[in-house]
C-alpha positions as CSV (number, residue, x, y, z in Angstrom):
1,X,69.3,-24.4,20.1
2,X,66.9,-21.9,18.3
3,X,67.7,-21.9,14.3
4,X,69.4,-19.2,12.7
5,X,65.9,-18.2,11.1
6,X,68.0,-15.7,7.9
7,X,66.9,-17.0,4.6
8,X,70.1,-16.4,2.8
9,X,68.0,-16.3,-0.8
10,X,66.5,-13.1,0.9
11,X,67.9,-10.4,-1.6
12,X,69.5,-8.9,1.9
13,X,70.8,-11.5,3.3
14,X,72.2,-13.0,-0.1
15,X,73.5,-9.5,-0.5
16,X,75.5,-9.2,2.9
17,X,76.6,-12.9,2.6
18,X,78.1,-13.1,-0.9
19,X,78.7,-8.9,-1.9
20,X,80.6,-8.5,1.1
21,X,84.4,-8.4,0.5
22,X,85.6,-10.0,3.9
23,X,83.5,-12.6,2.5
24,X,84.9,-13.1,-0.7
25,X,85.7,-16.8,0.3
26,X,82.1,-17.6,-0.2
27,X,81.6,-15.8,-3.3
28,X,84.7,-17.4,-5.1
29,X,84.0,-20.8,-3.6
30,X,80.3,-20.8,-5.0
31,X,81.4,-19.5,-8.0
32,X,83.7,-22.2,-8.9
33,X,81.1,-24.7,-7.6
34,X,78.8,-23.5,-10.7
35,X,81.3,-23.1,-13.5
36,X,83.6,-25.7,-12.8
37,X,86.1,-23.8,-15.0
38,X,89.5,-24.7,-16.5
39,X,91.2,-22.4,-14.4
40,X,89.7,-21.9,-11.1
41,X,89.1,-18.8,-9.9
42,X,91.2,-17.8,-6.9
43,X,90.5,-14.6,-6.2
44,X,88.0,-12.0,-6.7
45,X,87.4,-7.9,-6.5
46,X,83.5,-7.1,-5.8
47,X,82.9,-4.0,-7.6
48,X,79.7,-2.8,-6.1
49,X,80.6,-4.4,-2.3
50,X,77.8,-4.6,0.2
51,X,76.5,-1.4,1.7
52,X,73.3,-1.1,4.5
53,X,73.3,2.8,3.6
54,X,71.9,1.7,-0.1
55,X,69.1,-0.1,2.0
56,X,67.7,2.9,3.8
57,X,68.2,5.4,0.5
58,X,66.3,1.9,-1.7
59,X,68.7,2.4,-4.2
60,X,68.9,-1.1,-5.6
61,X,66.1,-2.3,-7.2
62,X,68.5,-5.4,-8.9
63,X,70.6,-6.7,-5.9
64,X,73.1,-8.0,-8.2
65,X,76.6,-9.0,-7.4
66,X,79.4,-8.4,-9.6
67,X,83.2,-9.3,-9.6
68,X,86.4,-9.2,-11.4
69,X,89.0,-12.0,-10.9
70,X,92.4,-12.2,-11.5
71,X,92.0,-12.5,-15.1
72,X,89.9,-9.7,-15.8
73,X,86.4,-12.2,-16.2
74,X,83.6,-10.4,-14.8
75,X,80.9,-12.6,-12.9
76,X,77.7,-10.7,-12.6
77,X,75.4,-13.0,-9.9
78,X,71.5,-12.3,-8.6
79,X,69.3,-14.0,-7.0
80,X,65.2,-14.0,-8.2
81,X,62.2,-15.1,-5.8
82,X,60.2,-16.1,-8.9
83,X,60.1,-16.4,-12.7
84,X,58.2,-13.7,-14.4
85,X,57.1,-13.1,-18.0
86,X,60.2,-11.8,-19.8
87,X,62.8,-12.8,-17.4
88,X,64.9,-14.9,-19.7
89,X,64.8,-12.1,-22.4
90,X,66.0,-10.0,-19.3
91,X,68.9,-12.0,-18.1
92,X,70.1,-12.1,-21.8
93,X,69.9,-8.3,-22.1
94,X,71.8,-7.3,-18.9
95,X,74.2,-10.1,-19.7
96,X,75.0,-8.2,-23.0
97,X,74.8,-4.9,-21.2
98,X,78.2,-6.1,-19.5
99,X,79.8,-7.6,-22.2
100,X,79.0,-4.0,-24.2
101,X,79.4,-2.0,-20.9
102,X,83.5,-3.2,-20.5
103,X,84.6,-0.5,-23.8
104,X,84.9,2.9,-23.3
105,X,85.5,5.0,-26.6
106,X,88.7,4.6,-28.3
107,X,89.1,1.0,-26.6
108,X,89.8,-2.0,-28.6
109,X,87.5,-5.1,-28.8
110,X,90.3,-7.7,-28.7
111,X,90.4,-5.9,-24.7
112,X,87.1,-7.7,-24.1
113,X,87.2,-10.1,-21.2
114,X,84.9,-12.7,-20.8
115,X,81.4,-12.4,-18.9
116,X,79.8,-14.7,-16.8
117,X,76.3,-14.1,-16.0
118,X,73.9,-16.3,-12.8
119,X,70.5,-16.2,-12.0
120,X,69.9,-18.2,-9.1
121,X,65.9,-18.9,-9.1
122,X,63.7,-19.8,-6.4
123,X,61.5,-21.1,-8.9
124,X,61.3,-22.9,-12.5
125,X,61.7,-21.2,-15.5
126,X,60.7,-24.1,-17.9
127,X,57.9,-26.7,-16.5
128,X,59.3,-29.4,-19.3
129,X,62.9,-29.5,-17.9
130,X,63.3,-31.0,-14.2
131,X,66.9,-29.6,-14.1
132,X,68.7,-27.7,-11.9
133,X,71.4,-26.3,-13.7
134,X,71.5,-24.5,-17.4
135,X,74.6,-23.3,-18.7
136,X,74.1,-21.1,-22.2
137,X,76.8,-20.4,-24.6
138,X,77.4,-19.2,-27.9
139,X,77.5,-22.1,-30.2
140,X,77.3,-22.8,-33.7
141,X,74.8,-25.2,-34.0
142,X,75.8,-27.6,-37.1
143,X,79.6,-27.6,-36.1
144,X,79.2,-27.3,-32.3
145,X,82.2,-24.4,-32.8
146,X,82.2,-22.2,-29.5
147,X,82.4,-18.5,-29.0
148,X,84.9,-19.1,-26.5
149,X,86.2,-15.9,-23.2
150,X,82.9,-14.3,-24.7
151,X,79.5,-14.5,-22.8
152,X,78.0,-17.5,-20.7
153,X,74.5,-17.4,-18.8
154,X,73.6,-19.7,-16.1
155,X,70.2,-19.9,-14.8
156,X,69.8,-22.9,-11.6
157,X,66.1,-23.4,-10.9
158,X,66.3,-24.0,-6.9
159,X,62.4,-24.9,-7.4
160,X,63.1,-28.7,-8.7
161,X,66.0,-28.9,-6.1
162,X,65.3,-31.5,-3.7
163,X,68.2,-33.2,-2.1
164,X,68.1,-34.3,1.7
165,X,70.5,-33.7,4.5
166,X,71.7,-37.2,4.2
167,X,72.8,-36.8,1.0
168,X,75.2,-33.9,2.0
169,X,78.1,-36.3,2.7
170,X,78.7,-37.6,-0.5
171,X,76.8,-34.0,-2.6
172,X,79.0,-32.1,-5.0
173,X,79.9,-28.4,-4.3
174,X,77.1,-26.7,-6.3
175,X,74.8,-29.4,-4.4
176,X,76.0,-28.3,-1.4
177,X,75.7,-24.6,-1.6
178,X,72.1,-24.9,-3.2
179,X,71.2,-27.0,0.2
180,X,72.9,-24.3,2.2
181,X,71.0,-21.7,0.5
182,X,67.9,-23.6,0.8
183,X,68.0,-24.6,4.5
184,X,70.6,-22.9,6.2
185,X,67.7,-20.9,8.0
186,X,66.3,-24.0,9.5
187,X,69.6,-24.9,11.4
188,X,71.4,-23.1,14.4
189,X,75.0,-22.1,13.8
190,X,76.8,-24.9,15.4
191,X,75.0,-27.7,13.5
192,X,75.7,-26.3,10.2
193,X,79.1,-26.1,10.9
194,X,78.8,-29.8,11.9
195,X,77.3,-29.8,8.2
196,X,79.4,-27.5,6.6
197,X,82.6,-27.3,8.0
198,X,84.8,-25.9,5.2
199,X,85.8,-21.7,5.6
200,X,83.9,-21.1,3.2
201,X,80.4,-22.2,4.1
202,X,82.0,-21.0,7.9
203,X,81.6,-17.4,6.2
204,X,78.7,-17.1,4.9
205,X,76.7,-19.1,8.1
206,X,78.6,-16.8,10.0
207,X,77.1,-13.8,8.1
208,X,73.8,-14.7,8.6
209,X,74.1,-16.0,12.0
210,X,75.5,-12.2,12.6
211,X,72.4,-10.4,10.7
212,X,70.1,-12.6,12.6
213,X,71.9,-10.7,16.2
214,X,72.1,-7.5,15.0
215,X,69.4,-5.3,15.7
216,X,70.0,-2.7,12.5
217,X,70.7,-5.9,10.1
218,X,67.6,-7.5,11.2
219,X,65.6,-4.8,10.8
220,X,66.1,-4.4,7.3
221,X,66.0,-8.3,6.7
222,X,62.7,-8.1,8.0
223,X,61.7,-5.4,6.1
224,X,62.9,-7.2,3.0
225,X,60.9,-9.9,4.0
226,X,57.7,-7.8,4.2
227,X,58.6,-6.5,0.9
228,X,59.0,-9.3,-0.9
229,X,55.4,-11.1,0.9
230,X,53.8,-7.6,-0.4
231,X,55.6,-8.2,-3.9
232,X,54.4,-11.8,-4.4
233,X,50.8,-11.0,-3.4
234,X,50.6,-8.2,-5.9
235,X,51.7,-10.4,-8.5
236,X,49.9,-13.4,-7.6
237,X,46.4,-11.0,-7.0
238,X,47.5,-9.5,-10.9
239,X,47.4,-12.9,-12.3
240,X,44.6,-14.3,-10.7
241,X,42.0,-10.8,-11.6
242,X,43.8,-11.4,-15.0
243,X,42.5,-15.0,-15.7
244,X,39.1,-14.0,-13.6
245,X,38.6,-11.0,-16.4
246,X,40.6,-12.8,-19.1
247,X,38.0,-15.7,-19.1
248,X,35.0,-13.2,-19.0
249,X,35.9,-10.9,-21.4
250,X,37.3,-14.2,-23.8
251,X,33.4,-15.6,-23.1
252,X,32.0,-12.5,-24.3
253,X,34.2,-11.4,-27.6
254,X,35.3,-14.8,-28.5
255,X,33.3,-16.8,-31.3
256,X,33.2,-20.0,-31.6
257,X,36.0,-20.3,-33.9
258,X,38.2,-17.5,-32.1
259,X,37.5,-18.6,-28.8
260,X,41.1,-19.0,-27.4
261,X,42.2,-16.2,-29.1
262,X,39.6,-13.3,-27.2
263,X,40.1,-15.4,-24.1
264,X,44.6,-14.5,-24.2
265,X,43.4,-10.8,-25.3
266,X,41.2,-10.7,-22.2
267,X,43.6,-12.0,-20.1
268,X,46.0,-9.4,-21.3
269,X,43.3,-6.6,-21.0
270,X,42.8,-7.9,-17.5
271,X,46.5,-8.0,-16.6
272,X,47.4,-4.5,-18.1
273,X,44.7,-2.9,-15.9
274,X,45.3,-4.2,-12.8
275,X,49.5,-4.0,-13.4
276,X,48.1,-0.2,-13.7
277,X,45.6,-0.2,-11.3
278,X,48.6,-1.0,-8.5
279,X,51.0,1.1,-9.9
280,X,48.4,4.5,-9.8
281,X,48.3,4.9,-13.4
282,X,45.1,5.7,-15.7
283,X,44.1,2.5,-17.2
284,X,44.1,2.0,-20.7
285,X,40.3,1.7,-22.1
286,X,39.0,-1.0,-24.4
287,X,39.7,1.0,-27.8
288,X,43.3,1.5,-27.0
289,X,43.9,-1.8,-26.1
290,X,42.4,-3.3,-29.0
291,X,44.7,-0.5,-31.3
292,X,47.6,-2.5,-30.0
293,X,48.8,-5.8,-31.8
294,X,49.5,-8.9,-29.4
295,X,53.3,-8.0,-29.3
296,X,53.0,-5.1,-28.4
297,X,50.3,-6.0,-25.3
298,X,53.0,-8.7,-24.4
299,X,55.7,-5.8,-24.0
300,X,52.8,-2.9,-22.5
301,X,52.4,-6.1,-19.7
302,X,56.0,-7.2,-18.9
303,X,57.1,-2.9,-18.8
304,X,54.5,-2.5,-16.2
305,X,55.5,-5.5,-13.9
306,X,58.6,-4.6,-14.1
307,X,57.7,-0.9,-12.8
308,X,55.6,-2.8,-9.7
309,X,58.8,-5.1,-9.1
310,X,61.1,-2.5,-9.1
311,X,58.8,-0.2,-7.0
312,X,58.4,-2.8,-4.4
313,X,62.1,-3.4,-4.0
């Protein structure tokens, strides 16, 4: 049999598996799988459920997926093709954003309900750390005292996943969902539910099995697909004319004893530029580049990729 061929970590297909409520099975069983909390969760409402018509309009440039569960917790989930400069500092910030987001005026803080935020990442985020799975809390550091029902952030780096089929048997949960997410395209239907043969993991290879048939779903996976090749080649072309041009300009401004430091301010000349090259903007000369303190380059750069991400989504 012909596999499935639907990459659920495509920002589509992960959408329509885990964001749809018929499927809520999946989300609560993956869920569980990476917070292995107290009090399981048991049952969840998706607050911005799955909907094609936001496809055609491109409304969502962060395909998120957030849900409420019988407690009131709020689990806000995504899934990232690559690490990027500033994406820690931006899974912090929306994390907060819905810790902040849950008062409305007049509303008391002791009504705050705990907020859960995943990034699931096709890459790494930290080159030092061959782990999988980070779990971020707020902790005092000299007592170990914890901020408890406030905010967590997970981040789970699929890039140093690597276990095999024949590990599946004897694979935890989380394991098993990161290899479903992983590979699940590679298989046809019936032997991943040889694999997989809880509901849960029935659901969401059914969902993709079902986009992969249906002529409108397809479509749009595929042009997610294009999408995202485009995306990654823009970025990949922006750092590579950014080293080419960092290393040329660092050769020609840099002293001796200031070498490494005109080589990073060429690369960030190089990067700005391009970044606003692609994005149709004027690009900044020399004089205003130089008028701006390292800091400040650092932000000018991560702004503008973020503009080309969201554009491209």
């Amino acid at each position: 049999m012909q596999p499935i061929g639907i990459r659920p970590t495509n920002d589509f297909a992960f959408k329509k598996t885990f964001g749809s409520p018929e499927n809520k099975v999946a989300l609560i069983s993956l869920l569980n799988a990476i917070l292995t909390l107290p009090v399981p969760i048991v049952d969840v409402t998706i607050e911005n459920p799955f909907n094609l018509q936001d496809f055609h309009d491109d409304k969502l440039s962060i395909l998120d997926i957030r849900a409420v569960d019988q407690r009131g917790a709020i689990y806000d989930v995504e899934m990232q093709l690559s690490a990027h400069s500033g994406l820690v500092k931006r899974i912090v910030f929306y994390g907060c954003e819905v810790y902040a987001g849950q008062l409305k005026a007049g509303d008391d803080y002791s009504e705050l309900k705990p907020v859960y935020s995943i990034c699931l990442l096709l890459g790494q985020l930290w080159d030092d750390s061959p782990k999988v799975h980070h779990a971020f809390r707020l902790v005092d550091r000299d007592s170990g005292r914890l901020l408890q029902e406030t905010l967590e952030i997970h981040t789970l780096e699929l890039g140093w996943y690597n276990l095999k089929e024949s590990d599946l048997e004897t694979a935890s949960l989380l394991d098993r969902w990161l290899y479903w997410l992983l590979h699940a395209h590679q298989y046809d239907a019936q032997t991943l539910a040889r694999l997989f043969p809880q509901p849960e993991f029935q659901k969401a290879t059914d969902s993709i099995d079902r986009i992969a048939k249906k002529t409108e779903d397809k479509t749009m996976y595929d042009t997610r697909e294009k999408a995202i090749r485009d995306q990654q080649w823009l970025l990949n072309a922006a750092r590579r004319q950014a080293r080419e041009e960092g290393r040329e300009e660092g050769r020609e401004e840099g002293r001796e004893e200031g070498r490494e430091e005109g080589r990073e301010e060429g690369e960030l000349f190089g990067r700005i530029r391009l970044l606003q090259k692609l994005l149709s903007l004027s690009q900044s000369t020399d004089e205003e580049l130089q008028a701006k303190s390292k800091t400040d380059l650092e932000a000018m750069a991560t702004e503008l990729q973020a503009q080309l991400r969201m554009r491209m989504t």
